[in-house]
N, C-alpha and C positions, 0 to 999 in steps of 0.2 A: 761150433763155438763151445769152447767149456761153459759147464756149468757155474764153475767159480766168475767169471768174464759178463756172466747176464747182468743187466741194470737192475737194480733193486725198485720196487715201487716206493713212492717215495711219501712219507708217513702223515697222516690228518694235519698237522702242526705245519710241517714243508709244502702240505697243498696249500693251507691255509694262507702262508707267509708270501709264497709265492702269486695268488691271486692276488693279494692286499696290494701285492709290489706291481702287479702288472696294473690293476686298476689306479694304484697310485700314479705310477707313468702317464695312464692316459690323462687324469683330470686335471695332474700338476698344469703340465705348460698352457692348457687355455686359464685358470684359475690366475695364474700366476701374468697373463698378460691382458687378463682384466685389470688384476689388480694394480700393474701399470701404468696402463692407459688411462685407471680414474686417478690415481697419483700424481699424473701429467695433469688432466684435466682440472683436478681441485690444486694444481698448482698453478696452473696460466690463468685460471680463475681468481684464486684470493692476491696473488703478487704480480698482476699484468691487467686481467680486464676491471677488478673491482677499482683498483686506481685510476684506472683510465677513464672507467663511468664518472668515479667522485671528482675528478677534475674537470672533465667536462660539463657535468651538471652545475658544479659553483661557477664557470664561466658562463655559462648560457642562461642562468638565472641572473646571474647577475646584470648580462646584456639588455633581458626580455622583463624584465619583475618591475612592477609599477605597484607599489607598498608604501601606502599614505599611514600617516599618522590619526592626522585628524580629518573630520568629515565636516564643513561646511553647514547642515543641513541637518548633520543628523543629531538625534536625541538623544539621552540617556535610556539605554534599553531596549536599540531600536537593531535591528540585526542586517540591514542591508538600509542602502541609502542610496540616492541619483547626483549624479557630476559627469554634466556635460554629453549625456543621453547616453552613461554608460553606469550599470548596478555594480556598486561596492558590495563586499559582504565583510564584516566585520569578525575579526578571529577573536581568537581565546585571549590573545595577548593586547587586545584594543586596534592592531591594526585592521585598515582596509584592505584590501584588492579585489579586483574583476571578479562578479560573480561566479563567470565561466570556470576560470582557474580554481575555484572552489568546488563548484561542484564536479567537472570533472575527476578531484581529486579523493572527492568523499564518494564517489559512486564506483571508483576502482579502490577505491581500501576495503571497499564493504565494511566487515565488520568491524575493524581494526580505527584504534583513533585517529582524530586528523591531529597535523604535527601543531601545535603549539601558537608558532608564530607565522607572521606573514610570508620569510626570508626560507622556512623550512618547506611551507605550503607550496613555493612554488619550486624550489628544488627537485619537490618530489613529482610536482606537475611538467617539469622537462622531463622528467624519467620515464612519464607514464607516456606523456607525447612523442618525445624523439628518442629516446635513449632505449628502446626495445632490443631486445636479445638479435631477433630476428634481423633486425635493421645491424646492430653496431657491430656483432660475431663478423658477419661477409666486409661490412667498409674495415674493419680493422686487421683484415685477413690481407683485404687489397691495398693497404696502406703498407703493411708489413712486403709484404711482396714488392712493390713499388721502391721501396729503400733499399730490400735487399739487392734488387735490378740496379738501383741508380749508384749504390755502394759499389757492388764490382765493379762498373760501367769506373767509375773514379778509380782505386784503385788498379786497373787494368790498364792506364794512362800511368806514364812516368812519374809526374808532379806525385798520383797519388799513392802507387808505391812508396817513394821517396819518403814521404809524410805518412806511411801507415807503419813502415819499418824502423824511421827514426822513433815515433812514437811506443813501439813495441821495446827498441832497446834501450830509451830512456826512462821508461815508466814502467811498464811491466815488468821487465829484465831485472828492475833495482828493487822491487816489492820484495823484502823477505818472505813472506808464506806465499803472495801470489804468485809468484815466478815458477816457485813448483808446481802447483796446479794447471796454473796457464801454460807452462810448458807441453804436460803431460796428457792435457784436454788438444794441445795442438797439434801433437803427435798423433791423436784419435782421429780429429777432424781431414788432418792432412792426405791420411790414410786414405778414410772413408770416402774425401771428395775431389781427390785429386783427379785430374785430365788423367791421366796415366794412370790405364787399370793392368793390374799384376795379372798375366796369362800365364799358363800352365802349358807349356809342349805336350809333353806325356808323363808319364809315371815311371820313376825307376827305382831300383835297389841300391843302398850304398850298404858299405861296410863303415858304420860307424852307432858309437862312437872312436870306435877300436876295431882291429881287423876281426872277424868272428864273428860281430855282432851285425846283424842285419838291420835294414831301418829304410823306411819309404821317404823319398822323395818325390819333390815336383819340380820339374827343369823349367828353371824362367830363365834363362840365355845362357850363349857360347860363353860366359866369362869374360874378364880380363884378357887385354892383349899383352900385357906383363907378363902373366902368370901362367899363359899359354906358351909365351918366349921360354920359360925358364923351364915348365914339362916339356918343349919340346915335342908336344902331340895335343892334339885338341883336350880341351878342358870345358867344364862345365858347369854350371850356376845353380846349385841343389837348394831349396827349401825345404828342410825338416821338420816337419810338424811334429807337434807334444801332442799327447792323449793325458785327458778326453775331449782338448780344446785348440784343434787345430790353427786356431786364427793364430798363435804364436808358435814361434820356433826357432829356429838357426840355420842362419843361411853359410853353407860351406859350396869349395870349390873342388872339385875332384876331376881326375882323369875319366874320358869317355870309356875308355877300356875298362875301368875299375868300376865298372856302373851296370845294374843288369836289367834291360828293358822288359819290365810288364804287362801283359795281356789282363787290363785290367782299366776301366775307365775310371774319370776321377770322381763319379757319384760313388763308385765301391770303394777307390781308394778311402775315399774321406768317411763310408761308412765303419770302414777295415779302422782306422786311423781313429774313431769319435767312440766307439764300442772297443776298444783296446787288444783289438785282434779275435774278438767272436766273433762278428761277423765277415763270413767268407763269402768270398764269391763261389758258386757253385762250380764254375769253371776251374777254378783253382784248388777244389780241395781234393787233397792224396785219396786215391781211389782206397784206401782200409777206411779212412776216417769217412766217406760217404757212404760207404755200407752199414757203418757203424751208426751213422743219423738214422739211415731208413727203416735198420732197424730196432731202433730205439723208438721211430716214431709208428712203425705198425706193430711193435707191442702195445705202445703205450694207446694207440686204436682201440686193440681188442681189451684191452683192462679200462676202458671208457675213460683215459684221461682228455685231456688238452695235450699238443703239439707240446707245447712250452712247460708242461707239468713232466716231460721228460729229464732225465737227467743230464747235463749239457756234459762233450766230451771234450779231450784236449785236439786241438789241430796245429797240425800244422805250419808254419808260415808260406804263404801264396804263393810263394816265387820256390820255393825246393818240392820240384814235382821224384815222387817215387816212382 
């Protein structure tokens, strides 16, 4: 190998930049799918269950709350009082209620004050009695679920089609700003959870988007019986993935002929496809450029770098073996 041809070791600054970058990769996507998941979480929290508690605790106090005004019995100054072999205790605000609901209420607030009035006293004593995390997280899990079962289960049924679709084209369909959103959120969903999952044949080569130009595909069917008529020879259903974000692309139709079958599965394809053509499959790369890794990487050995602190070289495309 010329001397001119050798890799250069690569400078304090290029190591420097290049560790920063590699440990950035690693810490980004879990950092970034915490910081999601508490997003989600302090969102179904303050605009789902915090509502949900506050409505049920004004219903179920209001059910259960027995908040007298006046005490029969009792005195000026007197802090608990008897009605009916049952102890009142007297709030801040002159009301009574059940001593029980009191003190339960004051011995889980600990340090913190008791609320005011009677109507708030025992609000907060549903919360502390029935309304536990523990308790309403799982019933509100199984109620959600239970809707969503009884929802499909109706729309799955005629009648409820009928009525899910007139209402989508008379109400959402006419919202000026919703219709694009709801449109566009539908189009995700449809995708995501449709009965019909998009399979992959195999992996091939087209010529596109112009003859010359190479470009991987994924075969999801024979095509068109139209468009098969009119080639006059089998045709076929290409999905085109973008880089560095495969979940889109363009789905085109080409002749079987015009197509060049790869000895390549679709975990490398889609590696090949998401890294923009760095990474190859080993199988696949031109016998100069694998020399040229090896030895880039047992110099970079003996000069005590890292693997990845080598200098990366041009390759290839997969499919044009030399």
């Amino acid at each position: 190998m010329n001397s001119e041809e050798q890799p250069q070791k690569p400078s304090g600054i290029q190591s420097f930049r290049r560790a920063l970058l590699r440990g950035l990769g690693l810490v980004l996507p879990p950092l970034l799918t915490v910081l999601i998941l508490i997003w989600v979480l302090t969102t179904v929290q303050n605009y789902v269950l915090m509502p949900v508690e506050s409505t049920a605790r004004y219903v179920v106090s209001m059910a259960i709350r027995d908040v007298r005004k006046t005490m029969p019995d009792a005195k000026p100054g007197d802090e608990t009082a008897l009605l009916d072999n049952q102890v009142y205790h007297r709030t801040a605000n002159g009301n009574w209620i059940p001593e029980y609901v009191y003190t339960t209420v004051r011995d889980n607030l600990h340090d913190q004050p008791i609320p005011y009035s009677g109507v708030a006293i025992y609000q907060e004593y549903v919360q502390i009695r029935f309304l536990q995390r523990r308790y309403t997280i799982p019933s509100l899990l199984c109620i959600f679920v239970l809707i969503l079962y009884f929802t499909g289960k109706f729309v799955a049924i005629g009648v409820g089609r009928i009525l899910w679709t007139a209402s989508e084209r008379q109400i959402l369909h006419r919202l000026p700003v919703v219709r694009n959103v709801y449109s566009s959120v539908k189009q995700v969903t449809d995708f995501l959870l449709n009965d019909r999952e998009l399979e992959f044949t195999r992996v091939v080569a087209v010529e596109y988007p112009r003859k010359g130009i190479w470009s991987l595909g994924f075969v999801t069917s024979e095509s068109l019986l139209d468009i098969r008529s009119v080639a006059n020879e089998p045709v076929m259903t290409v999905l085109i993935p973008t880089s560095p974000m495969p979940a889109t692309g363009f789905t085109v139709n080409v002749k079987k002929s015009e197509t060049v079958d790869l000895n390549i599965s679709l975990d490398q394809a889609l590696q090949f496809i998401v890294s923009c053509g760095v990474v190859v499959p080993d199988h696949q790369m031109t016998r100069e450029v694998a020399n040229r890794i090896s030895t880039q990487i047992a110099e970079a050995q003996q000069n005590g770098m890292h693997e990845d602190d080598a200098e990366p070289v041009e390759q290839s495309p997969p499919f044009v073996q030399k």
